[in-house]
C-alpha positions in Angstrom: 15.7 14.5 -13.0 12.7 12.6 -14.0 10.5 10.4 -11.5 7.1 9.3 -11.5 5.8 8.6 -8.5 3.5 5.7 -7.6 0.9 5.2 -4.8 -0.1 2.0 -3.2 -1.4 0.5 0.3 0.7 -1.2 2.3 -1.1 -4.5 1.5 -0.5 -4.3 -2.5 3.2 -2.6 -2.0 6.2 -3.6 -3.9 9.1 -5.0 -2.0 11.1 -2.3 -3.4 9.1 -0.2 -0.5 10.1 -2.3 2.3 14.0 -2.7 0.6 14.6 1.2 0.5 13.4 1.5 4.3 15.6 -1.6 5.2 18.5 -0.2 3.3 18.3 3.6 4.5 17.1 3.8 8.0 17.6 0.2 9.2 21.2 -0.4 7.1 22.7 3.0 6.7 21.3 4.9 9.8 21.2 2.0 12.4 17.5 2.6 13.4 15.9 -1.0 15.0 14.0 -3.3 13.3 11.3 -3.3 15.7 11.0 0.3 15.7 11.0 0.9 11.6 8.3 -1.4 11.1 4.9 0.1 12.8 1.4 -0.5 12.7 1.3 2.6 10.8 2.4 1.4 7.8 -1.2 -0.5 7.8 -3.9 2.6 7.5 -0.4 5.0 5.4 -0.5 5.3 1.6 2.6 4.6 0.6 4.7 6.2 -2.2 7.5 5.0 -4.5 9.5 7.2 -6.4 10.8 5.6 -9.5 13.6 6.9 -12.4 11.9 6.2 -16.2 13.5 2.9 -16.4 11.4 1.8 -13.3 14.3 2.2 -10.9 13.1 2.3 -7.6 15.0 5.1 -5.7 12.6 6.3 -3.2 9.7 6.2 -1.1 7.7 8.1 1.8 4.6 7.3 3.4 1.3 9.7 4.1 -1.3 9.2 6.9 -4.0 10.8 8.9 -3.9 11.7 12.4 -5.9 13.6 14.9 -8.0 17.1 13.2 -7.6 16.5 9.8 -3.7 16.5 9.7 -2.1 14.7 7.7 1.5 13.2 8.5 4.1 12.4 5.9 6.7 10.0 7.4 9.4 7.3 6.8 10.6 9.4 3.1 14.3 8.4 1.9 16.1 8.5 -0.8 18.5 5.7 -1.6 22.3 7.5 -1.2 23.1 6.7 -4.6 20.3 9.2 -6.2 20.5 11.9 -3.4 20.8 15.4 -4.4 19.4 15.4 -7.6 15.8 17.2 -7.0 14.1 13.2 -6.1 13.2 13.9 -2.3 11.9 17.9 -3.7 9.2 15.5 -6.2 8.2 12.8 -4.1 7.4 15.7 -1.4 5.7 18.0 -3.4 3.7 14.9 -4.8 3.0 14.1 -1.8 1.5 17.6 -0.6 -0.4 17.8 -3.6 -2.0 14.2 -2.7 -3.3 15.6 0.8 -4.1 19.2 -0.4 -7.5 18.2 -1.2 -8.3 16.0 2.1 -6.8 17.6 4.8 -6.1 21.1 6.5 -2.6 20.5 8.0 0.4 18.3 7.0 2.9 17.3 9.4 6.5 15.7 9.9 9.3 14.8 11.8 12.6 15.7 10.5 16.4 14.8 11.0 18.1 18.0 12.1 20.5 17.9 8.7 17.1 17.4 6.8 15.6 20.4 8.2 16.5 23.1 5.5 15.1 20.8 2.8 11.7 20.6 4.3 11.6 24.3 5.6 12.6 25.3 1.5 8.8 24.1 0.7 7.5 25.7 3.2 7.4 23.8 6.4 8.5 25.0 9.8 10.0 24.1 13.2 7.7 23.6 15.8 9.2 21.7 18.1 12.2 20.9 20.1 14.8 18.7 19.1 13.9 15.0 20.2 15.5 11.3 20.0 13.9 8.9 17.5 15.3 5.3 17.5 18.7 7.4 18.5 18.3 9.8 15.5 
């Protein structure tokens, strides 16, 4: 499937940002308010993925941390348009974008999300912790 991916700061972001989060973690995975919206989301680029007719159906965020790691975070894909290669764009995309500034890229996964992530190339290295009850 065709996307195109857009990149904006959290100041100039769509709504369609803030609706995906609100409908995927907060709606459909129960995570708390308070603890989906961060001060992160303040120094992150944030990514939309969007279908040629300019339907918003993803998003993900990208930000540094400590020794020039980078940390991709917060990426869903609206149920309705999973499994169809989105989530495999906006991720590459979103490697490409810190391949040039950054030596490491990081993430926190759902366990079920694992494989996907590990398929480009990422790998477990940590133990399995709580987030928000996830």
């Amino acid at each position: 499937m065709t996307v195109r991916i857009r990149k904006y700061s959290w100041q100039l972001a769509p709504g369609h940002i803030r609706d995906i989060r609100q409908r995927v973690f907060i709606e459909e995975q129960q995570v708390p308010p308070e603890l989906e919206w961060d001060e992160t989301d303040e120094i992150a680029d944030h990514f939309l993925a969007v279908l040629p007719d300019n339907t918003p159906v993803g998003v993900a965020r990208l930000f540094p941390s400590l020794n020039e790691t980078a940390h991709i975070g917060r990426m869903a894909i609206l149920p309705e348009h999973r499994s169809k290669g989105i989530g495999e764009t906006l991720l590459r995309h979103l490697l490409a974008e810190a391949a040039g500034q950054y030596d490491e890229v990081r993430l926190s996964a759902q366990e079920h999300a694992i494989p996907f992530y590990q398929r480009s190339g990422f790998h477990v290295c940590s133990d399995v912790y709580d987030d928000a009850g996830i």
